[in-house]
DSSP file (Angstrom, degrees, kcal/mol; ACC not computed):
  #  RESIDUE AA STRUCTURE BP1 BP2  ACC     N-H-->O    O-->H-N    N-H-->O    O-->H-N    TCO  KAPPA ALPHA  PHI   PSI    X-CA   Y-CA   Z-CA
    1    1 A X              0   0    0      0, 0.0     2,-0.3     0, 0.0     0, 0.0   0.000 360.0 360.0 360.0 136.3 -112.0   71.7 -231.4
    2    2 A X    >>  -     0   0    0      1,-0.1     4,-3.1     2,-0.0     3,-1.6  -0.369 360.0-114.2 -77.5 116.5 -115.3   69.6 -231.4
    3    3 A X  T 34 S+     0   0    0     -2,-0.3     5,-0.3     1,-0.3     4,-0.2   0.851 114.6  53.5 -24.8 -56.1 -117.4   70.6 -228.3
    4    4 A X  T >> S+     0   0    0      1,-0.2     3,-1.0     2,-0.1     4,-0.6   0.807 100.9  60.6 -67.6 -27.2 -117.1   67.3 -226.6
    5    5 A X  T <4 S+     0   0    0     -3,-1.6     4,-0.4     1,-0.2    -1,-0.2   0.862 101.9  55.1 -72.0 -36.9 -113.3   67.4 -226.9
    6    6 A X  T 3< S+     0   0    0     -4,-3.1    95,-0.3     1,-0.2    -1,-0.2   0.506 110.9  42.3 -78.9   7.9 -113.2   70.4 -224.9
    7    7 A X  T <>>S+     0   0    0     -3,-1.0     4,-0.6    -4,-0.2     5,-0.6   0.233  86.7  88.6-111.7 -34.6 -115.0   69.1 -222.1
    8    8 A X  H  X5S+     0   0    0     -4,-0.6     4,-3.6    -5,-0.3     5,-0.2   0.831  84.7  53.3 -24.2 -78.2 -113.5   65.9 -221.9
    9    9 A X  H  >5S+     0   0    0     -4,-0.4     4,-1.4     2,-0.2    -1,-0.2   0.840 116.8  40.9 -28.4 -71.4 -110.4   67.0 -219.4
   10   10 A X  H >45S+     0   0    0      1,-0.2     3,-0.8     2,-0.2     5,-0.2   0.990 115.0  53.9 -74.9 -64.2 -113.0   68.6 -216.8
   11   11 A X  H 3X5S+     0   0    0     -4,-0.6     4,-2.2     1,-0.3    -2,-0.2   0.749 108.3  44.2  -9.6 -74.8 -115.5   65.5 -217.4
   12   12 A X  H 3<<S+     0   0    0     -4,-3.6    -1,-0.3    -5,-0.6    -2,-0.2   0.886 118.4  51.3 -66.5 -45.2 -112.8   62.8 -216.6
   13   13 A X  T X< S+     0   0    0     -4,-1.4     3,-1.0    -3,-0.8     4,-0.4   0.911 110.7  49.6 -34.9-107.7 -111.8   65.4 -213.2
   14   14 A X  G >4 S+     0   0    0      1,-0.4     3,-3.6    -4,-0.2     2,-1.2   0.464 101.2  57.6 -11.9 -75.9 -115.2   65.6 -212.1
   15   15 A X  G 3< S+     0   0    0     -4,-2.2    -1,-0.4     1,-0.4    -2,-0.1  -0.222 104.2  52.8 -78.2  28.2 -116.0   62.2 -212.2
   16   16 A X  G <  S+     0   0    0     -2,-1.2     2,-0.7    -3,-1.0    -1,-0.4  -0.230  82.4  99.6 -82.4  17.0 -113.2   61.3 -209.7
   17   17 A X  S X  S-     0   0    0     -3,-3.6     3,-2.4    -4,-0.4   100,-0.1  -0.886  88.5 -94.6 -83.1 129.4 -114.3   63.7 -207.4
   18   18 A X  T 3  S+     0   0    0     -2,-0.7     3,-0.1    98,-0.6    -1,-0.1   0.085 103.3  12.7 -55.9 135.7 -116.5   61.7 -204.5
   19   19 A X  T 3  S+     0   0    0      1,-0.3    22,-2.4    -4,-0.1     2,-0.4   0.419  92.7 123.4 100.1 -13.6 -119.7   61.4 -204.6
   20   20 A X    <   -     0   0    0     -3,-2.4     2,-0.3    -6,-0.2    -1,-0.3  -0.863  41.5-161.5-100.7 148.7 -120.2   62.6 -208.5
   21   21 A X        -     0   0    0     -2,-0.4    18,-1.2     2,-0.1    -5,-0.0  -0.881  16.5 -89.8-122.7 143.0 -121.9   60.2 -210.5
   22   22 A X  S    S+     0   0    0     -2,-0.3     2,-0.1    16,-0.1    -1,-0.1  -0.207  83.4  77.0 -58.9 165.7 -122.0   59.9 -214.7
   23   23 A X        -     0   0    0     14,-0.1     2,-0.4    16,-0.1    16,-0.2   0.742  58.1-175.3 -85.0 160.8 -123.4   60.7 -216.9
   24   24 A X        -     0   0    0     14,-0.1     2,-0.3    -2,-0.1    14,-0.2  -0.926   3.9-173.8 -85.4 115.4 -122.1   64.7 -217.4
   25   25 A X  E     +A   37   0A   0     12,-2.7    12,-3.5    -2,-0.4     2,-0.3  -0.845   8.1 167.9-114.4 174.5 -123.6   66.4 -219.9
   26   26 A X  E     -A   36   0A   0     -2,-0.3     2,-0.4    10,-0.3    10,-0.2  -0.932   6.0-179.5-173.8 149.0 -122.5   70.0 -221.0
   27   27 A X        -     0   0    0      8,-0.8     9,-0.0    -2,-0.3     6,-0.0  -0.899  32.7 -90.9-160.8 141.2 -123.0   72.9 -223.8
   28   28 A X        -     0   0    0     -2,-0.4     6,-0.2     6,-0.2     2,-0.2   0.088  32.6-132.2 -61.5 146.0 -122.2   75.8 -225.0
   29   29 A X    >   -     0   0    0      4,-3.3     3,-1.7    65,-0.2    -1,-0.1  -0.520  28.6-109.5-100.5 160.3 -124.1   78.7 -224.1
   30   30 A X  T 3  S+     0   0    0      1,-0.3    -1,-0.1    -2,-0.2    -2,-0.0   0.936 115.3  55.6 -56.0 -41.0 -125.4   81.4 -227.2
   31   31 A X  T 3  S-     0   0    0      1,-0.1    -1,-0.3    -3,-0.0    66,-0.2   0.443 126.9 -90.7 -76.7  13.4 -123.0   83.8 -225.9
   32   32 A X  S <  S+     0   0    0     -3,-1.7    -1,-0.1     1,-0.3    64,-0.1   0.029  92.7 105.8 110.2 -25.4 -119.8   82.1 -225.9
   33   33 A X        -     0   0    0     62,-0.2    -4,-3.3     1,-0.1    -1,-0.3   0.014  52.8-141.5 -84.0 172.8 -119.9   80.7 -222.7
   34   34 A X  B     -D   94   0B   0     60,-1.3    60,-2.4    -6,-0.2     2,-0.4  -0.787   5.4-146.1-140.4-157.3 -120.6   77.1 -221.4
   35   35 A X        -     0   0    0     -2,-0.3    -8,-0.8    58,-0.2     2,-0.5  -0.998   3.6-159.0-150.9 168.2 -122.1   74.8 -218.9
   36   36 A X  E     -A   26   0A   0     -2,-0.4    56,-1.7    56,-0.3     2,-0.4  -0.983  14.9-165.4-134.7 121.0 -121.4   71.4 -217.1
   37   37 A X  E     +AB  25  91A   0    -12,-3.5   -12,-2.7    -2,-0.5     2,-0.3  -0.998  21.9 151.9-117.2 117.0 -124.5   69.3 -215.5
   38   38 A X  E     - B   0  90A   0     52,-2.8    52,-3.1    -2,-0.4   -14,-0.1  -0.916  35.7-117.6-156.5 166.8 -123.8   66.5 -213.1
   39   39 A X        -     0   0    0    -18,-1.2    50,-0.1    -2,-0.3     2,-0.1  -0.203  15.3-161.3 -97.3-163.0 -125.2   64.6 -210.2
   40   40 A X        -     0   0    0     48,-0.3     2,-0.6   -20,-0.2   -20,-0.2  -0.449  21.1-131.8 177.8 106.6 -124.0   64.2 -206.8
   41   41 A X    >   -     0   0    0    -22,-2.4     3,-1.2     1,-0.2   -21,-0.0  -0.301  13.8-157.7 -85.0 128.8 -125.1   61.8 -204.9
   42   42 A X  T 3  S+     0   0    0     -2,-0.6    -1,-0.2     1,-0.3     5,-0.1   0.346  81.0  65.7 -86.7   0.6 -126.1   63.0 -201.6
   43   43 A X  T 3  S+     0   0    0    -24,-0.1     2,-0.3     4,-0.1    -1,-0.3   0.307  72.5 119.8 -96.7  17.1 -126.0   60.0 -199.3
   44   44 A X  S X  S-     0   0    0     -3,-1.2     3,-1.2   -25,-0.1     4,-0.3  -0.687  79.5-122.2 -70.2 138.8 -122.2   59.8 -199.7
   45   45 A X  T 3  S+     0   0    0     -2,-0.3     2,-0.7     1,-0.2     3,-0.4   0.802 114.9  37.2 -53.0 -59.9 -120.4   60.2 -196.4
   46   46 A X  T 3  S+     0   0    0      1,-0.2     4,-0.3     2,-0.1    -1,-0.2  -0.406  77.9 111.3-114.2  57.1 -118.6   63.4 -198.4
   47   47 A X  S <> S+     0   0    0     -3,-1.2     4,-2.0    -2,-0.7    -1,-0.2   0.869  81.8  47.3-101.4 -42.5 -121.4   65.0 -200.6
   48   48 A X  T  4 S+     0   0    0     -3,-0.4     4,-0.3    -4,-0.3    -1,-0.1   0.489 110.6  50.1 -87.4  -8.5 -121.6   68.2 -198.6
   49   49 A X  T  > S+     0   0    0      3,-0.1     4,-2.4     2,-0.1    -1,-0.2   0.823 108.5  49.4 -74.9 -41.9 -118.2   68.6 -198.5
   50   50 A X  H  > S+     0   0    0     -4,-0.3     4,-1.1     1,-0.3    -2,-0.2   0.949 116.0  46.7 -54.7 -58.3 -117.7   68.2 -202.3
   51   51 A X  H  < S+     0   0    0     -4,-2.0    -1,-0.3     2,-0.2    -3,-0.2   0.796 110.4  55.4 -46.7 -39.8 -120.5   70.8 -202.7
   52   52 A X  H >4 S+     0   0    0     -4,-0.3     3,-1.6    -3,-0.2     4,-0.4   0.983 117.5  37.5 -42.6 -84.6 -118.8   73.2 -199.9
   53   53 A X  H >X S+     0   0    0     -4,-2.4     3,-9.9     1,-0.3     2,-4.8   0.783 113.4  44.3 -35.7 -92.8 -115.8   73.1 -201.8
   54   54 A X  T 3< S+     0   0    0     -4,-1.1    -1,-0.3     1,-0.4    -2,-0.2   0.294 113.9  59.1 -38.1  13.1 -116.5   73.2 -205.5
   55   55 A X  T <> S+     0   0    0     -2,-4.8     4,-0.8    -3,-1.6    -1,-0.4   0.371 110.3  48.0-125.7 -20.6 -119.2   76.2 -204.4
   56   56 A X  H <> S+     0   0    0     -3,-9.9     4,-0.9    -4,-0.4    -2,-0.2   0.816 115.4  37.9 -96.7 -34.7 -116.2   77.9 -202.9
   57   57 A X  H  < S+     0   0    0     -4,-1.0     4,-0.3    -5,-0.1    -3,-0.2   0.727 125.0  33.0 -83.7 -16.5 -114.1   77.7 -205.4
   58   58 A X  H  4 S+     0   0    0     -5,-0.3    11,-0.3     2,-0.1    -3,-0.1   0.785 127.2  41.7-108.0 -30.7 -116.2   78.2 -208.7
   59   59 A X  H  < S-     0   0    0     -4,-0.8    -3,-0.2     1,-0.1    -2,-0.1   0.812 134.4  -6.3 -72.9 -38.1 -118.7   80.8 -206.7
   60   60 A X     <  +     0   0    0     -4,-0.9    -1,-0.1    -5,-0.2     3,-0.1  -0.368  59.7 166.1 177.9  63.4 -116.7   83.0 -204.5
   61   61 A X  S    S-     0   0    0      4,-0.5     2,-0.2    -4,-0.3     5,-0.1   0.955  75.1 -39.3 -30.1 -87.4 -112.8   82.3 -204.3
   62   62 A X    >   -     0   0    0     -5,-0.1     3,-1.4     0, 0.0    -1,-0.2  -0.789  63.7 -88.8-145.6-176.2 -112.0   85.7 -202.7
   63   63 A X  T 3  S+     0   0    0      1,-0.3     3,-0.1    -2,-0.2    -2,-0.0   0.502 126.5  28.8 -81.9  -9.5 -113.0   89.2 -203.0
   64   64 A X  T 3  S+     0   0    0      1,-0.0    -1,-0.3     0, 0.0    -3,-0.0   0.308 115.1  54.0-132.8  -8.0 -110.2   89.7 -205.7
   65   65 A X  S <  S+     0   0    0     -3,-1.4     2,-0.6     2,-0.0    -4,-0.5  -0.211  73.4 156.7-132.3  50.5 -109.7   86.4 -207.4
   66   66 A X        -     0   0    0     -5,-0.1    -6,-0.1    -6,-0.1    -7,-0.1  -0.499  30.6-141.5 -88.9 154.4 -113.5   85.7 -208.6
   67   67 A X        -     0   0    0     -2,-0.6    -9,-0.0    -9,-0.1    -2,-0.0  -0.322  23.1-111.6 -87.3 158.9 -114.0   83.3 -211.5
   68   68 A X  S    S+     0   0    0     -2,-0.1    27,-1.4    26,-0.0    -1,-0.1   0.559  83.9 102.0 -69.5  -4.4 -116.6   83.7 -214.1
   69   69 A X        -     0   0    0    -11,-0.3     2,-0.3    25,-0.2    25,-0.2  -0.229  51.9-156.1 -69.4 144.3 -118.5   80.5 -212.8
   70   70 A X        -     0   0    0     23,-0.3    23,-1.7    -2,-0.1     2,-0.2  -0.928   2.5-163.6-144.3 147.5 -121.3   79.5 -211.0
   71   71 A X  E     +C   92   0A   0     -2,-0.3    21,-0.2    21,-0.2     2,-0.1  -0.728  34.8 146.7 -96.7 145.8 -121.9   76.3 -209.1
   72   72 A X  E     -C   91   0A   0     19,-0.8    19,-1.3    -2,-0.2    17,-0.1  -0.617  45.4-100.2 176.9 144.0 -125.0   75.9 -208.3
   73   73 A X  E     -C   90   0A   0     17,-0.2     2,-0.4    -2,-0.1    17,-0.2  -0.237  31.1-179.9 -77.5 152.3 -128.1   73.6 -207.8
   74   74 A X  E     +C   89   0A   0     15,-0.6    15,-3.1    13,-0.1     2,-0.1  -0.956   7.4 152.1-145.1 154.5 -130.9   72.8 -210.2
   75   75 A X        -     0   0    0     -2,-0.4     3,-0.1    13,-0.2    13,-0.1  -0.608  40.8 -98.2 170.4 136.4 -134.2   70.7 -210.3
   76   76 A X  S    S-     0   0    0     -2,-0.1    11,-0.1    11,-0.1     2,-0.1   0.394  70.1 -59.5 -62.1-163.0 -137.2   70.3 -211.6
   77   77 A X     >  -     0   0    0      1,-0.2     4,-1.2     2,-0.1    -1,-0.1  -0.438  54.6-127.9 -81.3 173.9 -140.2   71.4 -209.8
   78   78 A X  H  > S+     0   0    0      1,-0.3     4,-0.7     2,-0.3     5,-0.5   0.569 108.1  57.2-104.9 -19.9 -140.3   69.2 -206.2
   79   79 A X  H  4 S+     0   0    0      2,-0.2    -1,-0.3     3,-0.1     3,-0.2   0.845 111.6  46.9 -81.5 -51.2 -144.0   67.8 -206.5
   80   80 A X  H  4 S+     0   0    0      1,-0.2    -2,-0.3     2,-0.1    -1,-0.1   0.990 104.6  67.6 -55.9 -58.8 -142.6   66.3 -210.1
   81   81 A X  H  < S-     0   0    0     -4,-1.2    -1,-0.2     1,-0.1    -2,-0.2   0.543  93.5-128.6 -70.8 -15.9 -139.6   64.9 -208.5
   82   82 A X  S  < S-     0   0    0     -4,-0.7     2,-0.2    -3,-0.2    -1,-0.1   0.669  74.8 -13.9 109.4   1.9 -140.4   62.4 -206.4
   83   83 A X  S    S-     0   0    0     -5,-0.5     3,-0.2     1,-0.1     4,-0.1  -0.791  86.7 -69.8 147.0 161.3 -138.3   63.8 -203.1
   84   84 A X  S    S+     0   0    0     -2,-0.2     3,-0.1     1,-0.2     4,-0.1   0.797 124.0  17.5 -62.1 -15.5 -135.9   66.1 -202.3
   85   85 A X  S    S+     0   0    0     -3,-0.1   -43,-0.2     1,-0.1    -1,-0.2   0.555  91.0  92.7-117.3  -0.6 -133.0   64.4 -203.9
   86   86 A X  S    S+     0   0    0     -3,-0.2    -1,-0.1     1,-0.2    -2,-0.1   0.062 109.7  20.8 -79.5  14.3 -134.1   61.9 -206.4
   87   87 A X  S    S+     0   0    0     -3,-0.1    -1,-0.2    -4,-0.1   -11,-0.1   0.296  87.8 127.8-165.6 -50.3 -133.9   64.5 -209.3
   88   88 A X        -     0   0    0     -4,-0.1   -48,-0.3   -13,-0.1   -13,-0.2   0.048  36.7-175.0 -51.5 128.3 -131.4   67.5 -207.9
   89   89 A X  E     - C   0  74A   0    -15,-3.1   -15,-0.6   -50,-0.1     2,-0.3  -0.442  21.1-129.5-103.7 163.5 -128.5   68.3 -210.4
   90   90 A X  E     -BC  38  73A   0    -52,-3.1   -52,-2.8   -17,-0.2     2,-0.2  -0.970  19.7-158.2-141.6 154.8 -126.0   70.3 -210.1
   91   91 A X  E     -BC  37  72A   0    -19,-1.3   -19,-0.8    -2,-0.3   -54,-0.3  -0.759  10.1-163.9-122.1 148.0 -124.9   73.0 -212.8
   92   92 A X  E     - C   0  71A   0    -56,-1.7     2,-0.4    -2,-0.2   -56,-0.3  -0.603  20.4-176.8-123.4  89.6 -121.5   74.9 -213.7
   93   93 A X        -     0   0    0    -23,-1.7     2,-0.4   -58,-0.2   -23,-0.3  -0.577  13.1-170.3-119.1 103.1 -122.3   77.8 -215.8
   94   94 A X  B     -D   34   0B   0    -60,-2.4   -60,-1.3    -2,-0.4   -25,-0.2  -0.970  10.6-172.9-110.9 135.0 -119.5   80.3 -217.4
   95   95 A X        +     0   0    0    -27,-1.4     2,-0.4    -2,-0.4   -62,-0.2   0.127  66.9  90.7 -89.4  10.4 -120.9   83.5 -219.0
   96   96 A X        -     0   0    0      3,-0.2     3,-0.2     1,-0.2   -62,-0.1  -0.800  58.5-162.2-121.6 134.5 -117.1   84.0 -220.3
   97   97 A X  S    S+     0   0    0     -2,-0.4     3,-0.3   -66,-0.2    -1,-0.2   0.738  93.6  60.0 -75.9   1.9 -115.5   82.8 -223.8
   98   98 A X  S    S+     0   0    0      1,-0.2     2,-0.4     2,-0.1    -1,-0.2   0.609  91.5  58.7-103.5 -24.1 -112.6   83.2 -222.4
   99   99 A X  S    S-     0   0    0     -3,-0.2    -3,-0.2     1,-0.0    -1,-0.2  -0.565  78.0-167.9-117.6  63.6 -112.5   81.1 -219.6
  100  100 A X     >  -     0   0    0     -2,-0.4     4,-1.0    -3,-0.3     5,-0.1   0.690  42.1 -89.7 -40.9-153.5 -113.0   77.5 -220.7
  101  101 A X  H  > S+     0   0    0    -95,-0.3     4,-1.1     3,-0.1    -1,-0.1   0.633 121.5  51.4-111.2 -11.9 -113.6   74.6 -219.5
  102  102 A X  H  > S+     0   0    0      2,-0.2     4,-2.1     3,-0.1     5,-0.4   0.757 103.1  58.1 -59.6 -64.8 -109.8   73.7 -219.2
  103  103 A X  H  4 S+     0   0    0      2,-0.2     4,-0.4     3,-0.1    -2,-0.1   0.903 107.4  48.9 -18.5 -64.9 -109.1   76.6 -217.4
  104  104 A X  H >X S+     0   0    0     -4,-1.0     3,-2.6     2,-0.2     4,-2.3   0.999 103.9  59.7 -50.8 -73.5 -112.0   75.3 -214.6
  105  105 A X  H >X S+     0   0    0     -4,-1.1     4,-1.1     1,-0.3     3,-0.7   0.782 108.6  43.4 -37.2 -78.6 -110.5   72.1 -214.4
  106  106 A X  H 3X S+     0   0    0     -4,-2.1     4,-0.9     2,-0.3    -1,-0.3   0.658 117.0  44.5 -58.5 -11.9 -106.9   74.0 -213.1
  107  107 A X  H <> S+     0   0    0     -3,-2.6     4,-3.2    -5,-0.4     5,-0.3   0.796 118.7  41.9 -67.5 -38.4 -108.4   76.3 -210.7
  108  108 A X  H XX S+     0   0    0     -4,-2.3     4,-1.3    -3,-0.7     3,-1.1   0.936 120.6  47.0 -76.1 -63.0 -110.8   73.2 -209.4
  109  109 A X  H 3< S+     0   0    0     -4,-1.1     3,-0.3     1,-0.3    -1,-0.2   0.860 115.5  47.1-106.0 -63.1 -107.2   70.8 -209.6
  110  110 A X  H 3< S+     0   0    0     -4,-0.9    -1,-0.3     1,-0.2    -2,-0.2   0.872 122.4  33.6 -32.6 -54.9 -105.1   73.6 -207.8
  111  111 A X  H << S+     0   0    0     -4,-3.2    -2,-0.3    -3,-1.1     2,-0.2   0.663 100.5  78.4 -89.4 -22.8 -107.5   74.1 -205.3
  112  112 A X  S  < S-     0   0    0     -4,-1.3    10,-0.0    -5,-0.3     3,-0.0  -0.606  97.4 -78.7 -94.8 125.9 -109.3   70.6 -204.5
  113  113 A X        -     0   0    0     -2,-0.2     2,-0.4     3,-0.1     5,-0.2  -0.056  62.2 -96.1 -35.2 140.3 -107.3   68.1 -202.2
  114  114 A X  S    S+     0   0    0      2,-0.1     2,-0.1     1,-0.1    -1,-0.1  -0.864 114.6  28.9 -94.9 126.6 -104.8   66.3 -204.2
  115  115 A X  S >  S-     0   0    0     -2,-0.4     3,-1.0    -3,-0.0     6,-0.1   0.764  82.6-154.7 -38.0 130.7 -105.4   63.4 -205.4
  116  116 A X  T 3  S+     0   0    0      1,-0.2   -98,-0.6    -2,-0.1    -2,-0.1   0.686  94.8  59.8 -72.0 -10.5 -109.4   64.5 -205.6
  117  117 A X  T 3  S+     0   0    0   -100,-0.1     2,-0.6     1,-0.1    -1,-0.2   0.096  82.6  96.8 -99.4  32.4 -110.0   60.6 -205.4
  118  118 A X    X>  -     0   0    0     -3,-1.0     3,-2.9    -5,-0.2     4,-0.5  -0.822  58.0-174.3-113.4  88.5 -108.4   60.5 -202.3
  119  119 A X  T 34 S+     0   0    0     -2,-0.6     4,-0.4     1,-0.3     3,-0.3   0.525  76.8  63.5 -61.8  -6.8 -111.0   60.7 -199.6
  120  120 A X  T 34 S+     0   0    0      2,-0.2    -1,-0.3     1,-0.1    -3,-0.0   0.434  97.0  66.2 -93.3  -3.8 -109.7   60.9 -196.7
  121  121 A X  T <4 S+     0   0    0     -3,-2.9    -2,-0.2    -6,-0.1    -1,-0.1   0.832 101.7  56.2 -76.1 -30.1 -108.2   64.5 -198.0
  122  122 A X  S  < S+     0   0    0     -4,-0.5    -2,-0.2    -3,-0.3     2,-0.1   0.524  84.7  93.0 -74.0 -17.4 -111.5   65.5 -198.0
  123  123 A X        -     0   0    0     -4,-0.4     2,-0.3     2,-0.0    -3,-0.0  -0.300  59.6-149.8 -69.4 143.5 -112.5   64.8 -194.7
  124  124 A X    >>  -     0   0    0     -2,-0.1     4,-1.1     1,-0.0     3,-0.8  -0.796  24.7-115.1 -94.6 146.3 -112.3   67.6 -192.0
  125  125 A X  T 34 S+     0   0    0     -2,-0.3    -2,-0.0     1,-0.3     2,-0.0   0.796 120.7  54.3 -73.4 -12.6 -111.8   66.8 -188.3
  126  126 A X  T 34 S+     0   0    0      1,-0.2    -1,-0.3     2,-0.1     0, 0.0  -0.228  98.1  71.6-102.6  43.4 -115.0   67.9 -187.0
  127  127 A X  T <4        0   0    0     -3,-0.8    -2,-0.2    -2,-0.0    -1,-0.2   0.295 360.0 360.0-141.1 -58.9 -116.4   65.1 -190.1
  128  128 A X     <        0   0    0     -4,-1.1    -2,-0.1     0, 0.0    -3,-0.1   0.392 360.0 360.0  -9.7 360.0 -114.9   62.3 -187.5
């Protein structure tokens, strides 16, 4: 399978989740592993949920069900960028060949309100 094909699936997921914006890049890491790079734009009404989540589920599920993943923010250094947010990425990094980038997609699809382009799933009551 061509590298981009196997990214595809999470790609087109991602990008209906709120608040993430194209483009997504990702590539495979020397050890087998890979990574996913996207934005997230942080004045949407539900950017810190989206982060919550997807930081809960790819960082630190439960004490017994943890993934090979980490969510996690990246950016160059803050005197280059121009502000705190005009630059900030976020990264999703597996060290495992074994746990692909399909894989992510059906933990993150299991776990993430259903439909993920449904915002008002995302919302919390104390978000009111």
């Amino acid at each position: 399978m061509a590298h981009e094909d196997q990214f595809e699936p999470l790609k087109e997921y991602l990008l209906k989740v709120p608040g993430i914006t194209p483009p997504i890049g990702s590539g495979l890491l020397d050890d087998g592993g890979w990574w996913m790079k996207f934005s997230i734009d942080v004045n949407h009404r539900l950017a810190w949920n989206v982060v919550q989540e997807l930081g809960h589920v790819l960082n630190y599920i439960s004490l017994n069900e943890r993934l090979p993943t980490v969510f996690m923010p990246v950016s160059p250094p803050p005197y280059m960028n121009g502000g705190p947010s005009h630059f900030l990425s976020w990264v999703i990094e597996c060290r495992s060949s074994e746990f692909g980038p399909g894989a992510c997609m059906e933990w993150l699809e299991g776990r993430l309100p259903r439909p993920v382009e449904n915002e008002s799933l995302w919302e919390r009551e104390n978000d009111a």
